[in-house]
C-alpha positions in Angstrom: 29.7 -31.4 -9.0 27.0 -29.9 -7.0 23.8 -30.3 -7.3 21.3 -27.9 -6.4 18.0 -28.6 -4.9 14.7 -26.6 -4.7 15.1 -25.7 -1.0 18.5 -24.0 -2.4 17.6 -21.8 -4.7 14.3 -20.6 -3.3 13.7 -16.9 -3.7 11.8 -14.8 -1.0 8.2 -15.0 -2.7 6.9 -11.5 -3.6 3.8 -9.9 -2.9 1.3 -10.0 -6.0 -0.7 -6.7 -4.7 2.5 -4.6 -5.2 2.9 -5.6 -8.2 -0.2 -4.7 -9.6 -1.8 -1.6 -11.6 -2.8 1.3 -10.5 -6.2 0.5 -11.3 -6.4 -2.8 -10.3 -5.3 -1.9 -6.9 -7.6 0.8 -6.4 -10.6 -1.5 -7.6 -9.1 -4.4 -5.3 -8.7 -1.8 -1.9 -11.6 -0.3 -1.9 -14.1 -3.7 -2.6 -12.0 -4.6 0.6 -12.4 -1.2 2.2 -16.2 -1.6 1.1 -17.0 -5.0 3.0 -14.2 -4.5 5.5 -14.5 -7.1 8.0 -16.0 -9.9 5.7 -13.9 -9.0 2.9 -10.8 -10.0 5.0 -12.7 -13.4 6.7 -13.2 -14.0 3.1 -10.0 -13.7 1.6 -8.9 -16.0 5.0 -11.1 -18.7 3.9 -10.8 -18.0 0.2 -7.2 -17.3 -0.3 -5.1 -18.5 2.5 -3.3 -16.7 5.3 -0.5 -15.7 3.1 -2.3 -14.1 0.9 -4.3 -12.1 3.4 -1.4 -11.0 4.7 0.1 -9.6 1.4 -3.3 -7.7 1.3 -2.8 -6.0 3.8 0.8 -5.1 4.1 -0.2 -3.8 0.8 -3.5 -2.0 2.1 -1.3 -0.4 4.9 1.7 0.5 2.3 -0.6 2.6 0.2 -1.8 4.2 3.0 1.4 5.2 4.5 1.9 6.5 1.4 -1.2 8.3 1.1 -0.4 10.2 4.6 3.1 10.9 3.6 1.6 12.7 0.3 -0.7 14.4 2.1 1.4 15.7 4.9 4.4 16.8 2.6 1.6 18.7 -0.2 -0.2 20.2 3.5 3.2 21.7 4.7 4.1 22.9 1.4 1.1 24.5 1.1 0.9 25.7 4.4 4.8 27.4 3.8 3.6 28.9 0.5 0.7 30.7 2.5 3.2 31.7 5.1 4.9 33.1 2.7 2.4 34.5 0.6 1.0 36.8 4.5 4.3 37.6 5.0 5.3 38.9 1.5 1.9 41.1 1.7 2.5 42.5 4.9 6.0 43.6 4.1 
């Protein structure tokens, strides 16, 4: 018989900012984004390093994301435009 520890069956620990609303995230990034250099010495002190470092893989994430949307909806409306000249000169 086996028997199994704590150090066996840890799981990778997940990062509580990604798993929050929409709201709650929004409210969270932009107090951050507000007070940006205290708001991150404070969550240091605060909170811990691992925690400051879920913020802002989160804080980055989002904003990836935000580029990525914003990029794909500016070429497709810049193709739809293209289109739209091309259709009227023709």
């Amino acid at each position: 018989m086996q028997v199994r520890s704590e150090e066996t069956e840890q799981r990778p620990r997940t990062n509580p900012f990604l798993t929050m609303r929409y709201l709650e995230f929004f409210l969270v990034q932009l107090i951050t984004l507000a007070f940006f250099p205290m708001s991150l010495v404070m969550c240091w002190i605060v909170l811990g390093t691992e925690t400051t470092r879920d913020l802002m893989a989160a804080l980055i994430r989002d904003w990836i994301q935000t580029l990525c949307i914003l990029l794909i909806l500016g070429v497709t409306v810049m193709g739809a435009l293209v289109w739209w000249v091309i259709s009227w000169f023709a």
